[in-house]
Each structure stands twice: as structure tokens, then as C-alpha cells.
C-alpha positions in Angstrom: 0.0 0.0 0.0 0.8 3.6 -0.8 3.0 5.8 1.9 1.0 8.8 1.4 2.0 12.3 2.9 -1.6 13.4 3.8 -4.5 10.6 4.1 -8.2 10.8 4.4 -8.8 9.7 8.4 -12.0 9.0 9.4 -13.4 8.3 12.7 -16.4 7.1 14.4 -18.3 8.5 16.5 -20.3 6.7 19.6 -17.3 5.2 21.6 -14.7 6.3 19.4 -15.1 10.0 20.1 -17.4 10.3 22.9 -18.7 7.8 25.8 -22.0 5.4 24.3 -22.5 2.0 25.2 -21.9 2.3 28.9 -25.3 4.1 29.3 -27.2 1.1 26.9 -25.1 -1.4 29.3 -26.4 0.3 32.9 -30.1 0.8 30.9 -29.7 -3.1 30.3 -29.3 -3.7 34.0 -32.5 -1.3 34.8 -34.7 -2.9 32.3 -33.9 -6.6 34.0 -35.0 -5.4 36.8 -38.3 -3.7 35.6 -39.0 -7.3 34.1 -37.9 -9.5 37.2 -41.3 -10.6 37.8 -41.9 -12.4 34.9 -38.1 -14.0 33.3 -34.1 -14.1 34.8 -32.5 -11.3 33.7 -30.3 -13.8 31.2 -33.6 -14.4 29.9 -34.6 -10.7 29.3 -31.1 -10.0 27.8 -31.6 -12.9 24.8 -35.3 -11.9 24.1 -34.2 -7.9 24.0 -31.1 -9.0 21.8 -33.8 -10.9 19.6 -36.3 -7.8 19.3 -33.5 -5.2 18.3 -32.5 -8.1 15.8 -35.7 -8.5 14.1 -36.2 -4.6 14.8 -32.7 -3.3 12.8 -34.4 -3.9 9.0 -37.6 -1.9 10.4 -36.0 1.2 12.6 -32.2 0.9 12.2 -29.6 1.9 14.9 -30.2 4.2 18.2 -31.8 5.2 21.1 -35.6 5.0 19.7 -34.7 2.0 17.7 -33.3 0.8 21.3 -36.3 2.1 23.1 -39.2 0.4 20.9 -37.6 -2.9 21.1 -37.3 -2.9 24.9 -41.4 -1.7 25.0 -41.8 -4.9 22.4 -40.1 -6.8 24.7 -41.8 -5.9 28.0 -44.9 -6.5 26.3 -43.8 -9.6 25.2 -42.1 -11.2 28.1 -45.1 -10.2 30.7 -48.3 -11.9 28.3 -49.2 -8.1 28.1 -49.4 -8.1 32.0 -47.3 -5.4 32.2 -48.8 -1.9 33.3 -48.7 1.5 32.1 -46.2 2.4 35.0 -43.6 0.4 34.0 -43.9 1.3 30.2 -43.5 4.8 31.3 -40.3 4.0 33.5 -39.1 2.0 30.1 -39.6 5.7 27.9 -37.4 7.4 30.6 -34.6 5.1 30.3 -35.0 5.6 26.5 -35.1 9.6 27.2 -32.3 9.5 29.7 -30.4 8.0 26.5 -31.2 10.6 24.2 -31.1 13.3 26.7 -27.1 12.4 28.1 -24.9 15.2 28.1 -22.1 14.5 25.6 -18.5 13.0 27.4 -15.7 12.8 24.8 -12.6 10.1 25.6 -9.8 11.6 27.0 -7.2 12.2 24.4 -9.8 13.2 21.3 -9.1 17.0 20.9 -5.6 16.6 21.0 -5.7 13.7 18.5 -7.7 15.7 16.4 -5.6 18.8 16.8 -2.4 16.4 15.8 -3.8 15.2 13.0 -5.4 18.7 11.5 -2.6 18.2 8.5 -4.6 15.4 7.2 -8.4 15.4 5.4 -10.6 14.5 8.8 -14.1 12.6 8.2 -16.9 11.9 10.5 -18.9 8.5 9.6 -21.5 7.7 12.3 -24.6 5.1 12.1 -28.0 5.9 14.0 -30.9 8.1 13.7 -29.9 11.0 11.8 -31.5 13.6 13.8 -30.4 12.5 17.0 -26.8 11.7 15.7 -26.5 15.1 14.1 -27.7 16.8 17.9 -24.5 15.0 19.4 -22.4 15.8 16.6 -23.5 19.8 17.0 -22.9 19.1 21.2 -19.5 17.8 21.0 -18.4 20.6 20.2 -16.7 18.8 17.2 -18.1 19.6 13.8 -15.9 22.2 12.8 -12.8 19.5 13.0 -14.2 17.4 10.0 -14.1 17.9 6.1 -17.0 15.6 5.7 -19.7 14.1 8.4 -21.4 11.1 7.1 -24.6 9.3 9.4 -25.4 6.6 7.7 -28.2 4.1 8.1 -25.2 1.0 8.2 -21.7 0.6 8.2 -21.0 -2.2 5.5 -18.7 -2.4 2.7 -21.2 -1.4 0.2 -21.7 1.8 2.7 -18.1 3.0 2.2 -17.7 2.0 -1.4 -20.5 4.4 -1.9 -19.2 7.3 0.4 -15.6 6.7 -1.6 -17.1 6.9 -4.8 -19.0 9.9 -3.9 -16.4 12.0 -2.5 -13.4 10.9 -4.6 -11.3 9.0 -2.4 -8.8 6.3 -3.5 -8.7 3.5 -0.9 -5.1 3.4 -0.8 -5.6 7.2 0.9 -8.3 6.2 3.4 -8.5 5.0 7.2 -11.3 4.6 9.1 -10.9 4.6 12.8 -13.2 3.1 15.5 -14.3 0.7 18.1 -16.5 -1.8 16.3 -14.6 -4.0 13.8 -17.7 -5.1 12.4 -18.8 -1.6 11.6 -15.6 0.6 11.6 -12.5 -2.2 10.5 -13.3 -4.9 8.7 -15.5 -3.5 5.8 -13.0 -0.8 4.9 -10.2 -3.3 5.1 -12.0 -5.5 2.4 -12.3 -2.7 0.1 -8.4 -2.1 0.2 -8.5 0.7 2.5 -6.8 0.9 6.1 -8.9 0.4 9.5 -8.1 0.9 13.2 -9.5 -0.8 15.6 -9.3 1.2 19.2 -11.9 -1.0 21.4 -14.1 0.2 23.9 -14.7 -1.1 27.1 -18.3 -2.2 26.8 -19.4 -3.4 22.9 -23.0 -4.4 22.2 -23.3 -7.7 21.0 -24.2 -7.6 17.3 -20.9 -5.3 17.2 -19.0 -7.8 18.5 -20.5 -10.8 16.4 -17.8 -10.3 13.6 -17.4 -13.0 10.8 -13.3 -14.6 11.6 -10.5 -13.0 9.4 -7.4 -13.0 8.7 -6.9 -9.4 8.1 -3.8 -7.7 10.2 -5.4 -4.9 11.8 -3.7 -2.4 13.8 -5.2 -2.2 17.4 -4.7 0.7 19.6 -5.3 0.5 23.1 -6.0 4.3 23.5 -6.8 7.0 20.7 -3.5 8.8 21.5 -1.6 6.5 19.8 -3.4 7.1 16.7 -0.8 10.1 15.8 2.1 7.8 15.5 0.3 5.4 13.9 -0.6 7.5 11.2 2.5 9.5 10.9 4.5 6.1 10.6 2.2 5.1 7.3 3.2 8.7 5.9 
């Protein structure tokens, strides 16, 4: 691959740039216990997983997606026993979601500051309004050439955003947590990915297919710098 002296670097955003998952992991723990008396929390966890599942096709990625499946669920796991109160607790857990104040990782304006030389991207799944009201929070938007929220992250995804904007894969990295989402697709296309995990991943992000591929994996964003200034 090319040694380029500027490159197009990408980043995601939810648990790349700014804390995500955590909050979905402690809403998990509050939803088991709305639905203790009717199923284990084990047994909650599968049948939620199953509804956001069977729910991606219909209302994609986010906090609403997130909060219709758990109401589906509830509904579901209870025979419809389940009352109005509780329903109402599960929308605030949804809300409180929507409604967190933005919490970047330690290291991201610096990172982004180091790597100002270079073309920056944004490329974000979720519900565009509510992804675009975090983007605008961050404090952020300024930093990027492009930001992308897309409905997925698959290969076809980037090919397209590529295409569109004119970039040669050998110029390209995406950077992220998820290498379902963020790594592996861009990889395939002949393009670079970083994988800098998270500390909590949602299950369908960390269901990945095996590979082979030799992906670089950072254990904090700050190392992204050296990384990047070593392949130019």
C-alpha cells in the first residue's frame, strides 16, 4: 500500500469520540430489573437482543430504535401483564439515553488537533436527527471535512461514500471501536482500518465474521498520531 504524505482519516463516533454504550449497558441492568417478575435477567437479555435483531431492518440503529424494542419486549415477556407504569419507567430510560450530556474520551481534541494536517471525516450510524444533535454538542463539527450518518456501516456503505467524494482506498482509514462496523468492511475494500476498542461493545458489534486481516489495534486513541505519521 501507498505511503501517502496526507490521508483521508475517518473516525467514528459513539465510543470512538465520545462515551455510548456504557449508558445502553447500565439501561440493560434497569430494564432486567423492571421485568424481574416475569423472566431471569439472562432471559430478558436474549429476548431484547432478539427484538433489536428482528427490529434493525424496520428502525435501524439508536436510542428510539433501542427504546421500541425494549417496549416490544416488555410486552412480550409479561403476556401483556405489564402496566402502564412500567412502560412509562421504560420511555425514561429511553429519554435519559437521548437526553445524556455529551462525554468525549480523554485524548480526542488533542488527537484531532495532531492530525489537522490530514483530510478529517466523520462517519456515524443511528438516527440522523439524534446523531446530528450529538455531533453539534460535542463541540466537534468544525474539526471534519465531511460528516457522514449513515443508516449501516457495510462495505457497500463506504464504497458508496468513496465513490462519492473521490477518495482512493489506498488514501483512506477509518478509525473506530467496532470492527464489524468501523475495520473490517474498509479493510476488504483495500483501505486501512483501526481498531481502538471500547470497554463495553454491544453484542451484534461484537459478532464479527473470523479473518485474517492484520489490523492495527490501539489501546487508546493517542496512539493514533504515531500510527498515522509512521504510514506517511
Amino acid at each position: 500500500m501507498a505511503t501517502l504524505a496526507s490521508m483521508i482519516v475517518a473516525f467514528d463516533a459513539d465510543d470512538t469520540l465520545w462515551h455510548n454504550e456504557d449508558q445502553f449497558a447500565d439501561t440493560h441492568r434497569a430494564f432486567e430489573a423492571l421485568l424481574a417478575p416475569w423472566a431471569s435477567a439472562d432471559a430478558v437479555d436474549r429476548r431484547l437482543f432478539e427484538t433489536e435483531m428482528r427490529n434493525l431492518s424496520r428502525y435501524g440503529y439508536g436510542a428510539k430504535s433501542f427504546m421500541l424494542s425494549m417496549t416490544e419486549t416488555a410486552i412480550e415477556i409479561s403476556d401483556g401483564e405489564i402496566t402502564g407504569d412500567r412502560i412509562g419507567r421504560i420511555l425514561d430510560l429511553g429519554r435519559a439515553i437521548l437526553d445524556r450530556p455529551i462525554e468525549l474520551l480523554s485524548d480526542v481534541p488533542d488527537v484531532l488537533d495532531a492530525l489537522a494536517h490530514h483530510t478529517l471525516m466523520l462517519i456515524t450510524k443511528g438516527d440522523l436527527h439524534a446523531q446530528h444533535a450529538r455531533i453539534a454538542e460535542s463541540g466537534l463539527a468544525d474539526r471534519f471535512w465531511r460528516i457522514e450518518v449513515v443508516a449501516d456501516k457495510n462495505r457497500a456503505t463506504y464504497a458508496n461514500l468513496l465513490e462519492r467524494h473521490g477518495i482512493a482506498t489506498d488514501e483512506f482509514v477509518m478509525v473506530g471501536n467496532s470492527m464489524r462496523s468501523d475495520v473490517l468492511p474498509v479493510i476488504e475494500l483495500g483501505a486501512r482500518g483501526v481498531h481502538v476498542p471500547y470497554h463495553v461493545t454491544w453484542a451484534h458489534e461484537a459478532d464479527h465474521a473470523d479473518h485474517d486481516h492484520d489490523v492495527p489495534r490501539l489501546e487508546r486513541l493517542g496512539d493514533l498520531p504515531d500510527l498515522i505519521a509512521e504510514w506517511t
